[in-house]
Structure formats: structure tokens, C-alpha cells
C-alpha positions in Angstrom: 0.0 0.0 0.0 1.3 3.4 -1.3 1.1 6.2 1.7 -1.3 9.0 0.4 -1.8 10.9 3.4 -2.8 14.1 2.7 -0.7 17.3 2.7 -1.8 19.3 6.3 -1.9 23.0 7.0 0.7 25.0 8.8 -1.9 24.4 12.0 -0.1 23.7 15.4 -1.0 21.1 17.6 -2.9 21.4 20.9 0.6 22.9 22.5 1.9 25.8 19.8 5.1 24.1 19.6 7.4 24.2 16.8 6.8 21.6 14.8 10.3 20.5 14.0 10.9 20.5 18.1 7.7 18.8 18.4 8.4 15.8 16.7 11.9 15.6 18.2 11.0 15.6 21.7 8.1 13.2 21.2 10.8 10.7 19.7 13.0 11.2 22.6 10.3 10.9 25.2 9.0 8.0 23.2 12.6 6.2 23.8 13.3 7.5 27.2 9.8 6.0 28.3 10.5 2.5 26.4 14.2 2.5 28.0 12.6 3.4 31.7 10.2 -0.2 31.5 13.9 -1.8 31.9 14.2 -0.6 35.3 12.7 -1.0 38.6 9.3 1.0 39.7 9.1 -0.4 43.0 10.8 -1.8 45.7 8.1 -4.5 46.9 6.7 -7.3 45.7 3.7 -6.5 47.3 2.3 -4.6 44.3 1.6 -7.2 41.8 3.5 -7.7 38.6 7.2 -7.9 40.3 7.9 -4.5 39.0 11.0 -4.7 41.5 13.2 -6.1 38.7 16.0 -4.3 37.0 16.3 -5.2 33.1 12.9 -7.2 32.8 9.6 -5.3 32.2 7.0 -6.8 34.0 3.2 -6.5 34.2 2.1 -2.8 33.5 5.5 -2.2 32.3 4.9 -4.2 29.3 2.0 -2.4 28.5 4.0 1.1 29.0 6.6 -0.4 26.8 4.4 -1.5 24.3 2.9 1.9 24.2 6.3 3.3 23.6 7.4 1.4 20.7 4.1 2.0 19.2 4.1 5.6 19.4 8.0 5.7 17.9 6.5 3.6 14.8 3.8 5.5 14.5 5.5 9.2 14.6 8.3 7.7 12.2 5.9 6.2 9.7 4.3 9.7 9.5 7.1 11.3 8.4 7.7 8.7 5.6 10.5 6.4 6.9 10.8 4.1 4.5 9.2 0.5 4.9 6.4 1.9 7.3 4.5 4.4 5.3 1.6 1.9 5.3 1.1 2.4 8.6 -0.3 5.5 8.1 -2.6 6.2 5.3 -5.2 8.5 6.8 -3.4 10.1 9.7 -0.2 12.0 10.1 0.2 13.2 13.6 -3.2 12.2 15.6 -2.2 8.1 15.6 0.9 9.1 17.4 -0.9 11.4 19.4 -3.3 9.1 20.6 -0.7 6.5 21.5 1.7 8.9 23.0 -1.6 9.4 25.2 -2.3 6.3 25.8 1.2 5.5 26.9 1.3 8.4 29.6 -1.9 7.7 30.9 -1.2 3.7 31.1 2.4 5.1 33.0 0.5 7.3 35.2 -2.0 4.7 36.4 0.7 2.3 37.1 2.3 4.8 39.1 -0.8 6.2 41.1 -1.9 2.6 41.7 1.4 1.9 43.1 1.2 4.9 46.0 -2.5 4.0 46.5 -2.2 0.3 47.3 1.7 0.7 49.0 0.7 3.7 50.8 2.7 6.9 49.3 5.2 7.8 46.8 7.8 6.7 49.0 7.4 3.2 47.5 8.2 4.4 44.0 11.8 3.8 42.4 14.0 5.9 40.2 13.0 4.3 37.5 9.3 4.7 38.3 10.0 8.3 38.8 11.9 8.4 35.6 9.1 6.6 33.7 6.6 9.2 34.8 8.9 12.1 33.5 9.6 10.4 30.2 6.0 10.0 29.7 4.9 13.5 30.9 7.7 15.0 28.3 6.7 12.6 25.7 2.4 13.4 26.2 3.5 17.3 26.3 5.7 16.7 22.9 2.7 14.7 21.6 0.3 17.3 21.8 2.6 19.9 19.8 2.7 18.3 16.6 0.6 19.9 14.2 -3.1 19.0 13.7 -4.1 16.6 10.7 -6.4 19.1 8.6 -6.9 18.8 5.0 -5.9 21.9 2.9 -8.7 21.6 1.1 -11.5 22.3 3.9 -11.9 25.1 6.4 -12.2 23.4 9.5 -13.1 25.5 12.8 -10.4 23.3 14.5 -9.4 27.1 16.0 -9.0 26.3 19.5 -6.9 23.3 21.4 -9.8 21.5 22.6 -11.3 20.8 18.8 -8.1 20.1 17.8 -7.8 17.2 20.1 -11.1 16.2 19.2 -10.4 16.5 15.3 -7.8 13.6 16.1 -10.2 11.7 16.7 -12.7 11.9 13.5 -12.7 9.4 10.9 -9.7 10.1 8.1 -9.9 9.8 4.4 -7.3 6.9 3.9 -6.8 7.9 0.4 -6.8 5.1 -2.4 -4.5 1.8 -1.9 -2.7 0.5 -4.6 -4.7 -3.2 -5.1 -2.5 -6.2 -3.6 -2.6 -9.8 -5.0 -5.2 -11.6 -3.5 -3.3 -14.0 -1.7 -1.5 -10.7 -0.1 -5.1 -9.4 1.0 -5.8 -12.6 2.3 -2.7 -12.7 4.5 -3.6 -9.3 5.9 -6.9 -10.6 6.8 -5.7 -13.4 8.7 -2.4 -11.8 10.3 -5.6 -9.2 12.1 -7.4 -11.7 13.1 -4.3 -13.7 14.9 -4.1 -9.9 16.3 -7.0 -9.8 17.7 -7.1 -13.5 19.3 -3.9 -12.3 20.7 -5.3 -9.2 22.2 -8.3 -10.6 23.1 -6.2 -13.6 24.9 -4.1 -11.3 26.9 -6.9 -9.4 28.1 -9.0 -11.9 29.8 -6.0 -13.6 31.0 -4.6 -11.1 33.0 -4.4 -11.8 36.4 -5.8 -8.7 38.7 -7.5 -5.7 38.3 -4.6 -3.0 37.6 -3.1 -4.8 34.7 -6.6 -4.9 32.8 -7.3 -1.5 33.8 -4.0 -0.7 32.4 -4.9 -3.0 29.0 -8.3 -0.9 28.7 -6.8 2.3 28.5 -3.7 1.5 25.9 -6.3 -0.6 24.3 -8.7 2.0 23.4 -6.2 4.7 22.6 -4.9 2.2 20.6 -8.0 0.8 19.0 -8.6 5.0 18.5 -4.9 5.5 17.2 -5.4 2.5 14.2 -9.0 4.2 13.1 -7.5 7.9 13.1 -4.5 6.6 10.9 -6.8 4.6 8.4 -5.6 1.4 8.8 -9.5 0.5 10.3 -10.8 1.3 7.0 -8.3 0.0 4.8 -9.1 -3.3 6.6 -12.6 -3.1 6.5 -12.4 -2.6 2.8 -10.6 -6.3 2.4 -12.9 -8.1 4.5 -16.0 -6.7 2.3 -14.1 -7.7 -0.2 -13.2 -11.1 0.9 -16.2 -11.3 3.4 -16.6 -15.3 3.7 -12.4 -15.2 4.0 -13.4 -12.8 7.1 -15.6 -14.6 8.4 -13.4 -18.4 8.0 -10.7 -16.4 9.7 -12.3 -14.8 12.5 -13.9 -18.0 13.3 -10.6 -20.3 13.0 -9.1 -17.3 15.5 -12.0 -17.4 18.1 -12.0 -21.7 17.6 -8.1 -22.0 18.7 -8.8 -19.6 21.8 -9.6 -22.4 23.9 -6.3 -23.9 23.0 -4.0 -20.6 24.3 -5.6 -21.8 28.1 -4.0 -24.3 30.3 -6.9 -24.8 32.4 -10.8 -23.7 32.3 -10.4 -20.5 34.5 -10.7 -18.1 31.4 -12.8 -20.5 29.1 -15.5 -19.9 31.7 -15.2 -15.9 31.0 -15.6 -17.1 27.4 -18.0 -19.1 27.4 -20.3 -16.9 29.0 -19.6 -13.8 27.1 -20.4 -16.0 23.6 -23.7 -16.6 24.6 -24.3 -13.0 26.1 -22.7 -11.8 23.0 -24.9 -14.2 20.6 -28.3 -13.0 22.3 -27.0 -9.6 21.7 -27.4 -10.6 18.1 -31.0 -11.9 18.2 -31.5 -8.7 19.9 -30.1 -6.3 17.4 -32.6 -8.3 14.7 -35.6 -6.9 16.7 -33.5 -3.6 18.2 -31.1 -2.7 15.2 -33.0 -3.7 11.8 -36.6 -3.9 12.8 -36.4 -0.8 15.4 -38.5 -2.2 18.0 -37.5 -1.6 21.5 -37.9 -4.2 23.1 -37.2 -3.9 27.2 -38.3 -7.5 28.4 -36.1 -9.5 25.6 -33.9 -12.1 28.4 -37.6 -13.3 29.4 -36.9 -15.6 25.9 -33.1 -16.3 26.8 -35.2 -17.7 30.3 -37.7 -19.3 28.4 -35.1 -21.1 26.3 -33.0 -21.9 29.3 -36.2 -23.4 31.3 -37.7 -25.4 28.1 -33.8 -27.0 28.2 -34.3 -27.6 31.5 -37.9 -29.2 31.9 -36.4 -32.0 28.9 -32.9 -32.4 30.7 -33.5 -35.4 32.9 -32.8 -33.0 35.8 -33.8 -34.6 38.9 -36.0 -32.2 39.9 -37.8 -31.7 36.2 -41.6 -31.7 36.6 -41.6 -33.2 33.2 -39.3 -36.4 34.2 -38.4 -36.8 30.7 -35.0 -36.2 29.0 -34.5 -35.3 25.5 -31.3 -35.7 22.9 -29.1 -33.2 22.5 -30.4 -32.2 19.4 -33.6 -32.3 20.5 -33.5 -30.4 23.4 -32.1 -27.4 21.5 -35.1 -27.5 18.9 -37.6 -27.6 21.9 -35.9 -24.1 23.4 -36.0 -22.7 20.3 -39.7 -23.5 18.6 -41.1 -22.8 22.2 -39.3 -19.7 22.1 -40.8 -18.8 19.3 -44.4 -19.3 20.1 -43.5 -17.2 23.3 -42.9 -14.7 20.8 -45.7 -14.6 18.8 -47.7 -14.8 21.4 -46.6 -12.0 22.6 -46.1 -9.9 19.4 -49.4 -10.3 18.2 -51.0 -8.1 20.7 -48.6 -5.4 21.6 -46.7 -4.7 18.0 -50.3 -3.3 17.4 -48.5 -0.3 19.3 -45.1 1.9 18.9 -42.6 3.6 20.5 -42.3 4.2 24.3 -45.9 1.7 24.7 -44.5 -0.8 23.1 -41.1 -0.6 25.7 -43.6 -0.6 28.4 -45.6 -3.6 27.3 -42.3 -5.6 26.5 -41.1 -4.6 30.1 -44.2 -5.8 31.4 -43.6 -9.2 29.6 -40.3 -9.5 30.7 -41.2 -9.0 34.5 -44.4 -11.2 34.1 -42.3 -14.2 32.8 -39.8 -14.0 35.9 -42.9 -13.7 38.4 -44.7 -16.5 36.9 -41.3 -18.7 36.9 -41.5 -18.1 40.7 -45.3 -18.7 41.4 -45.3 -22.2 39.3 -44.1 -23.8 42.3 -47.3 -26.2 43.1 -48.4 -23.9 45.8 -49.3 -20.4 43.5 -49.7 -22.7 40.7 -48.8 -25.9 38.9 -45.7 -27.4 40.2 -43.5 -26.6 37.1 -40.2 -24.7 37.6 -40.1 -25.7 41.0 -40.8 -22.0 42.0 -38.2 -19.5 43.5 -35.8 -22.7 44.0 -35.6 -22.9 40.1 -34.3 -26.2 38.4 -30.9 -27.2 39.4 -28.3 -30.0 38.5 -29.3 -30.2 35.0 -27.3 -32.9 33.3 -24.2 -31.9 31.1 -25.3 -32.2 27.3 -24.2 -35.8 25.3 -23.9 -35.5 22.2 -23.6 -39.0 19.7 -21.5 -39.9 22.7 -19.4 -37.2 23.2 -20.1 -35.8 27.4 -19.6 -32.0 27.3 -18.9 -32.2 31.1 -16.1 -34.7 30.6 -12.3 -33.8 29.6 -11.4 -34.7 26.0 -7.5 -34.5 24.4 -7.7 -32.9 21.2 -4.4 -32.5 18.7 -2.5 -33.0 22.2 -4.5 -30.6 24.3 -6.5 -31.3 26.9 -10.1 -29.5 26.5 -11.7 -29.1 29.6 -16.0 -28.8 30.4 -15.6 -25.1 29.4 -13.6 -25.3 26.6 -16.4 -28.1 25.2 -19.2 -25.5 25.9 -17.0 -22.7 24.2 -16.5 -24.6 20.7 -20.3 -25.8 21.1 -21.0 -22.0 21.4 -19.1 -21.1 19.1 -20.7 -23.2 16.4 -24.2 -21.3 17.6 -22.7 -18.1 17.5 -21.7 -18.5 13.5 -25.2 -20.3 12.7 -26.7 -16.7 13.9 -23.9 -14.6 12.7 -25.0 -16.1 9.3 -28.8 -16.0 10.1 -28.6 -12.1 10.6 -26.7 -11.4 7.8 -29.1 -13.6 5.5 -31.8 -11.5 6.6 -30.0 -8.4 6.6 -29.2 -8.5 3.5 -32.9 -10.3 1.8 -36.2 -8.6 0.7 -37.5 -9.0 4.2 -33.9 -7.1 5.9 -34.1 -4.4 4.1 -37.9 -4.2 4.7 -37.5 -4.7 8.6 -34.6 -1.4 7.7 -38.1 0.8 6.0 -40.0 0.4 8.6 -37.3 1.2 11.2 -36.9 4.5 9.4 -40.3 5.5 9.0 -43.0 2.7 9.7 -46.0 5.2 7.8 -43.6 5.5 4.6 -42.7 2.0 4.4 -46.9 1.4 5.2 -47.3 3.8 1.6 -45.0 1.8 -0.2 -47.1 -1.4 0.0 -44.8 -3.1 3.5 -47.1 -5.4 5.4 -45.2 -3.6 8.7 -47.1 -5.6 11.3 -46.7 -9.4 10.0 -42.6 -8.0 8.8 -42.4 -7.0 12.8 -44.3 -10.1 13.6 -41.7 -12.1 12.1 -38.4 -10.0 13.7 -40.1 -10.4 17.4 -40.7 -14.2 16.4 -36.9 -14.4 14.9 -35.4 -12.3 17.9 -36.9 -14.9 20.3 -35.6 -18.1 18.2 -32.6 -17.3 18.4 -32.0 -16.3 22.2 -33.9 -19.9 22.8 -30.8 -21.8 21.2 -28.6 -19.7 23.4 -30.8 -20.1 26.1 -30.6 -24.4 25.7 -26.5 -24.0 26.5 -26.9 -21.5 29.0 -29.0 -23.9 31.2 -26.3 -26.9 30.7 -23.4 -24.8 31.4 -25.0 -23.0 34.7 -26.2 -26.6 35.8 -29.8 -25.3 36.6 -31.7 -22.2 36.2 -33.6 -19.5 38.5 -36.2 -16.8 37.8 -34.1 -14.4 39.5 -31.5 -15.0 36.4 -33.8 -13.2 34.4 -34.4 -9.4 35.5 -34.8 -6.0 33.8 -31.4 -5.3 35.8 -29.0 -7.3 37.3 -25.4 -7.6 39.3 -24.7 -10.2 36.7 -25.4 -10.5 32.7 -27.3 -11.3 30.9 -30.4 -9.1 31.2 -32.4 -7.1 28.9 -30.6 -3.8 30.0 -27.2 -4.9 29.6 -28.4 -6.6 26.5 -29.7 -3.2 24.8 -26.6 -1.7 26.3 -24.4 -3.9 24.0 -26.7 -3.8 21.3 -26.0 0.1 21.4 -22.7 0.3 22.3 -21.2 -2.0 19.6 -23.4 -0.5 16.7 -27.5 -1.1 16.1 -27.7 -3.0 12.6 -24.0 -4.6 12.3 -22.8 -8.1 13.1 -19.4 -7.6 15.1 -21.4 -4.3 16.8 -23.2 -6.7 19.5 -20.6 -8.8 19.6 -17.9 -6.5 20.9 -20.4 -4.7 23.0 -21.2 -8.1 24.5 -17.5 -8.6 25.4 -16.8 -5.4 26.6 -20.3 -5.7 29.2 -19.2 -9.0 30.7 -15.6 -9.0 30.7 -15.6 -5.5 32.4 -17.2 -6.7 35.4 -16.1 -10.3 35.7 -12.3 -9.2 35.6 -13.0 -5.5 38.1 -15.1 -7.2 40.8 -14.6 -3.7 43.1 -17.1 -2.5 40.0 -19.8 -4.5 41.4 -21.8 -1.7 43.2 -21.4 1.0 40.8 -21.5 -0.6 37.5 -25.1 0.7 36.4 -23.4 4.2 37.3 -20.3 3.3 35.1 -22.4 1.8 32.5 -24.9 4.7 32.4 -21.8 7.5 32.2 -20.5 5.4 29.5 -23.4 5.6 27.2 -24.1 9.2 27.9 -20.4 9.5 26.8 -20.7 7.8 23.5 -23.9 9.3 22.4 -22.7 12.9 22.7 -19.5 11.9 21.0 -20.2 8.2 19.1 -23.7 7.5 18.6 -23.5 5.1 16.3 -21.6 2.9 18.5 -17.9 1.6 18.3 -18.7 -0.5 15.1 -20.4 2.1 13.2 -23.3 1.2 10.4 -23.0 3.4 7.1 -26.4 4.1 7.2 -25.9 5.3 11.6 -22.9 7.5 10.4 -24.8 9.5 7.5 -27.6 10.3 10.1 -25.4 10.9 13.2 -22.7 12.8 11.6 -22.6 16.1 8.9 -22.6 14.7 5.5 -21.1 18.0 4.0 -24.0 19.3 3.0 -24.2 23.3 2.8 -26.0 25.2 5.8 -30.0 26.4 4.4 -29.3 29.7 3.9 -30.9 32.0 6.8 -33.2 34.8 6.4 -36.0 34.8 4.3 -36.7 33.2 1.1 -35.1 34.5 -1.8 -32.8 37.0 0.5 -29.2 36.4 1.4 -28.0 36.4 4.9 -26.2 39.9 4.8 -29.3 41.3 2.6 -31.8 39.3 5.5 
């Protein structure tokens, strides 16, 4: 790929710093920060990560260093070193920017955490001194390179505080010169081993400073590759080569199991699959159909408790125990009677009624779970005590709770339930795209936009919406079917509007939102980022709604389309370039109005 970044004005950065000193000082703090990770930051092993070692990075150092070297390739490639040009097509200065950001506030956190949980800065080292220096000098350098701005647009980029923000709008990466196909392919799958790699360190780390520490070089560094273009260069190859995508991402996510030595993390995993592949049902009803529906976990329950009524449990009303295969088409056609039995009364209604009457649903289905207990009402679900000790799934043979050895590794119950999982998770990956892209998706998009215009055009609406609530709930009863095996039981408590633990309808829409209504990896990453958040920061327990809530209001005032952004979200969110209407009166220019 040929580097077409575009030629910037004489702008200065955030700092008015001259340019030439700018970018000199940001390479030397970039290299005195990488060369202070080789020495001690503390003097006690009490703070976890041994950062008490001279000549061996360790635990948040790492992530400091890695910082480091990622700003100094990032600064160098946008002044056209040779052999890494590519790594900035779209953005000059803002990718190193946002890393040389990234890397002071991942320096800074380490060092605060330090005095916090040691008690003072007396437990800091020269070298942890020295690293908070270097990073200071190399943020302060940072923000004095000059601002990416086209020459060709008058951008009010005027003051510091739009400048920062500028860096992080989306860049025009310019064209690409075209790469063999075999190259393109290679690209595609080196990203995904990338991302399994992140992904893998992430959920393995051990306590709560280093992921803290990985979530904020991560997302400076997630914003870093979209400012310098690389994002969309990327997503350009995988539309291009979509089922390539799609083989790679799911060879990636398939060999995660085989990065753990034991079932601690598969759990995590597990877990945040079938969150993240409800998410997906969800966005069929939220994201293309546009109905809002508050009470959508009470068909994850009804899944879960179909599953578990067939299981053989010991305390199953039904006394009955179906196959494998069976058990999973019960949760899901029950499901979807659930669903249009519910639909077919309240889609009569829109907007906030129809959240209300789905809410309603929602809390009826966990209320009734608990009064079918033979004493309320027919002795069903066993009542508030739920359905426990549900069997592990069998299937032609193969015990899901047992350990296998596969290619020399051994798999444990988790891993089993992962791959199963995992297999779900691409049959509805590949059900929402079908109907995204059909007659019927981009009907369920029409009537999302504007349900009386799509009514003109000749669109049954209600029997189209009929169909998304009856999909929507199909799909969270598969996922429900593995959720009851892999809890061992299930209990109407499991099934609120809000709970301490996901999944529930609000964290559900939350992901739904977050990742990107109307996309595929949107929910996904959404999904992730909701359950791993709180199963790896337990002190987040008590103030996670609060956390969660001050997230969203963040990223609709400066994302609303969510982190994985639909076309169609961007063009209505975001200025499309269109001139400003005239003011004044008609016919009248503004100076003669």
C-alpha cells in the first residue's frame, strides 16, 4: 500500500510548539519511556506484577513499553520512513498522538496505583520516577505536533480543545494501490491472529490494575489504528473477501480455547459467547426492525427453562430427558411461540408503549417462573428454588462435562461448551446477515426509518415485525438451551430487567447500542466489553449501572453510532457535507436578510 496521506496546514497542535521541536522531543520521550520499562518502579513485591526487577519489564510495564514502541513507529511512519508508510494512510500526527496518550496515561496509572495500594510515593523507584517524567515529556511533545487538517477544507479546528477532538474523526485513507489476493488474504488473517492475541491477553490477566492498564492502551490504541486509516483499509478487504473474514475470524476465536491451560478463562468465554450471541437476536428486533424491546432475556429464560424441563434434571416436573439435538429444537420453537404470542398483541403499538408492554412481559415471565411452584400454581419450575443439577449435554456420545485431548490438548468442560458455542454463535452470525441483506432485511430497515412510509410503499409492517419479534426470540432460545447446561440449573431471579450479573435485557440493549445497532461484530464486541468489564474488576460491582450509564451518555454525545459504526448510523449521526440552508427569508441572502 502506497502512503497518500494528505498534505496538512501550517496548524499547530494542541501545544503551539514548533513543529520540527515537536516531533523531536516526542521521539526522545517516546525512547526514554521504552528504555525506563527496563528498570525497577518499585521496591516491593507487594504490588503485583514484580515490577521490582532491574532489566525485565513486567506487568504494567509491558503495556508502558508497548505503548512506547508503538508511538515511535507511528511518529516515524508519518514522516515517511521508509518500509512503514503503510502504517499511516489516513493520519499524520493524531495516531501518534493518541498512542503517546495512551502510553502516559497507562504510565501514570501504574504509578498512582502503586502509591495507592503501597501507601505513598515513597514506595516508588528511580526508575518509576523516571518513567513518569519520560511520559509526561513525551504526552507534552505529543500534543505539539501539528493538527491533521486537509488543505482543502476550512475546519473551525481554532481552539486546542477541537483540535484534540479532530484527532479523533474518521480520516480519508486515500486510495490503496490493489495487492494480489493471496496478499489481501494474508492481511486478513495476520488481524485476526491480532486480535485472538489481544483478546487472549486481556481476559488472562491476572488482577485488576493490569486490565485497567490493558483498557486504556487498548482504546487509545483501538482509536490510534482508526485515526491513521488502517481500520478502513481493513474493512475494505474483509467486504471484499467477506466469507475469507468470516473463516478467519472463526478459526481465530476456535483456537482460543487452545491458548488456556486450564478452564479459569474458558469460563469468562464461554459466558460472554452466549451473552454476545443473544445480543445478536437482539439487534434483529433492536437494530434492523427498530422495535424496542425492554423485556427481551424473558426468551433467553424461556429457552434456558424449556432445556431444562427436557434435561433429565432430577427435579424436572416433566421427568423426561431429550437428545441433544432435541432439546435445542424444543428451546428454540417454544421460544418462538413465546414470541408470537406475545407480538401479536402489543406490536399493534409503537414507541415508548411498546417498551412498556415488552417490560411488562419481561417481568411477568420472571414472576410467573416463581409462582409455578405447586403452591401459587402448577408445580413446574419448582418455583423461587428454580431447576438445578441439569445434566451436562451428550452428544452421539461425546459428554460435554467430561475432559477430551484434542491434537494434544487437553479440553476441559468449558472449553467443550465454548466450541459448542461457538458453532451457535456462526449459525446466527450467518442468520442475521441472510436476513439483513434479503427482501424481508431491508424491509425490517423501512419500517425502522419511518413505519408510515414503508406502510405507503405497499410493507405489510405488522406481520414483517411479527416475524423480527418471532426471529429475535428463536434465536435467544438456542442460546438459552446451553446457558441452562453450562449453569447446571436455572432461576427466575437470572432473568431481570437489571441485574449484578449479565445477561439481562438492560445490559443486553446496552451492548446492542454500544457495539453498533444494525451490524454483526457491533453486538458482539459490545457483548464482550459488558461481561468482561465486570467479571475481571469485581470492586465494579456496586457502581456498574453508574459506570455503564456514564459510559453511554459519553458515547452518544461523541459516538452515537456505537464503536462499530453502520453506514447508514454515520450518515444520520454525523454532517454529511451538505451546505447550511441559507438564513433569512426566502429569496434573501443572509447579509441582505
Amino acid at each position: 500500500m502506497t502512503n497518500n496521506t494528505p498534505a496538512t496546514q501550517n496548524t499547530p497542535g494542541v501545544i503551539p510548539l514548533p513543529a520540527a521541536g515537536a516531533r523531536l522531543t516526542t521521539v526522545i520521550g517516546a525512547a526514554a519511556t521504552f528504555a525506563t520499562t527496563f528498570l525497577a518502579w518499585t521496591w516491593t513485591r507487594e504490588f503485583p506484577g514484580n515490577l521490582t526487577v532491574n532489566g525485565y519489564p513486567g506487568g504494567l510495564q509491558v503495556l508502558t513499553l508497548t505503548g512506547a514502541l508503538l508511538t515511535l513507529l507511528f511518529l516515524l511512519a508519518g514522516y515517511g520512513i521508509r518500509g512503514l508508510r503503510w502504517l499511516t494512510p489516513g493520519g499524520r500526527n493524531s495516531p501518534a498522538l493518541l498512542l503517546a496518550l495512551g502510553t502516559f496515561a497507562t504510565t501514570w496509572f501504574t504509578v498512582a496505583a502503586i502509591a495507592t495500594e503501597l501507601g505513598g510515593l515513597a514506595n516508588l523507584e528511580p526508575g518509576g520516577w523516571l518513567a513518569a517524567a519520560a511520559s509526561l515529556t513525551l504526552a507534552i511533545a505529543a500534543l505539539g505536533l501539528p493538527a491533521d487538517l486537509p488543505t482543502d477544507q476550512d475546519h473551525p479546528a481554532t481552539t486546542p480543545w477541537r483540535r484534540l477532538l479532530h484527532s479523533l474523526k474518521a480520516p480519508d485513507p486515500g486510495l490503496a494501490r490493489t495487492l494480489p489476493s493471496w496478499a489481501e488474504v494474508l492481511v486478513i488473517a495476520a488481524a485476526c491472529g491480532v486480535g485472538l492475541y489481544v483478546f487472549t491477553y486481556g481476559i488472562d490477566t491476572e488482577y485488576g490494575e493490569l486490565f485497567i492498564g490493558f483498557l486504556i492502551l487498548t482504546g487509545f490504541g483501538a482509536t490510534a489504528l482508526y485515526r491513521s486509516g488502517l481500520t478502513r483499509r481493513l474493512s475494505a478487504l474483509t467486504t471484499k473477501h467477506r466469507n475469507v473474514a468470516m473463516t478467519s475470524a472463526f478459526i481465530a476465536a476456535a483456537l482460543f480455547p487452545f491458548t488456556q491451560s486450564s478452564d479459569t478463562y474458558t469460563s469468562v468465554a464461554v459466558s460472554i459467547l452466549i451473552f454476545a450471541t443473544v445480543a445478536v437476536g437482539l439487534n434483529v428486533v433492536v437494530g434492523l426492525a427498530g422495535l424496542l424491546d425492554l423485556g427481551y432475556v424473558a426468551f433467553l429464560g424461556v429457552g434456558a427453562y424449556t432445556a431444562a424441563l427436557v434435561s433429565g434434571a432430577p427435579t424436572a416436573a416433566l421427568g423426561i430427558q431429550f437428545p441433544f439435538w432435541a432439546a435445542v429444537l424444543a428451546g428454540a420453537v417454544v421460544s418462538m411461540i413465546f414470541g408470537i404470542i406475545i407480538g401479536a398483541p402489543t406490536l399493534r403499538v409503537r414507541g415508548d408503549y411498546l417498551a412498556i408492554v415488552t417490560l411488562g412481559f419481561g417481568e411477568i415471565f420472571r414472576i410467573a417462573m416463581q409462582n409455578l411452584d405447586g403452591d401459587s400454581g402448577p408445580d413446574i419450575t419448582n418455583g423461587p428454588n428454580g431447576i438445578p443439577n441439569i445434566p451436562d449435554l451428550n452428544f452421539l456420545g461425546f459428554d460435554l462435562g467430561q475432559k477430551h485431548t484434542l491434537l494434544g490438548f487437553e479440553l476441559g468442560r468449558f472449553a467443550n461448551y465454548y466450541l459448542l458455542m461457538l458453532l451457535f454463535t456462526a449459525l446466527i452470525v450467518i442468520i442475521f446477515r441472510r436476513s439483513d441483506h434479503s427482501r424481508i432485511g431491508r424491509a425490517w430497515v423501512a419500517i425502522r426509518e419511518d413505519e408510515t412510509a414503508a406502510r405507503a410503499m405497499g410493507i405489510n409492517a405488522f406481520r414483517l415485525k411479527l416475524l423480527a419479534f418471532a426471529l429475535g426470540a428463536t434465536l435467544a432460545g438456542i442460546a438459552g438451551t446451553v446457558l441452562a447446561h453450562v449453569e447446571y440449573g436455572v432461576h427466575p431471579d437470572g432473568y431481570k430487567f437489571v441485574h449484578t450479573v449479565p445477561p439481562n435485557s438492560a445490559f443486553l440493549l446496552a451492548a446492542v447500542i454500544l457495539g453498533g445497532m444494525g451490524t454483526v461484530s457491533g453486538p458482539l464486541i459490545g457483548a464482550a466489553l459488558l461481561y468482561l468489564i465486570p467479571a475481571k474488576l469485581q470492586f465494579m460491582a456496586d457502581y456498574q449501572l453508574l459506570l455503564f450509564g456514564l459510559a453511554l451518555v459519553l458515547l452518544m454525545r461523541f459516538r452515537p453510532e456505537g464503536l462499530i459504526a453502520d453506514r447508514r448510523k454515520q450518515l444520520e449521526f454525523h454532517d454529511t457535507g451538505q451546505p447550511d440552508v441559507p438564513k433569512g427569508s426566502p429569496g434573501l441572502s443572509k447579509t441582505e436578510a
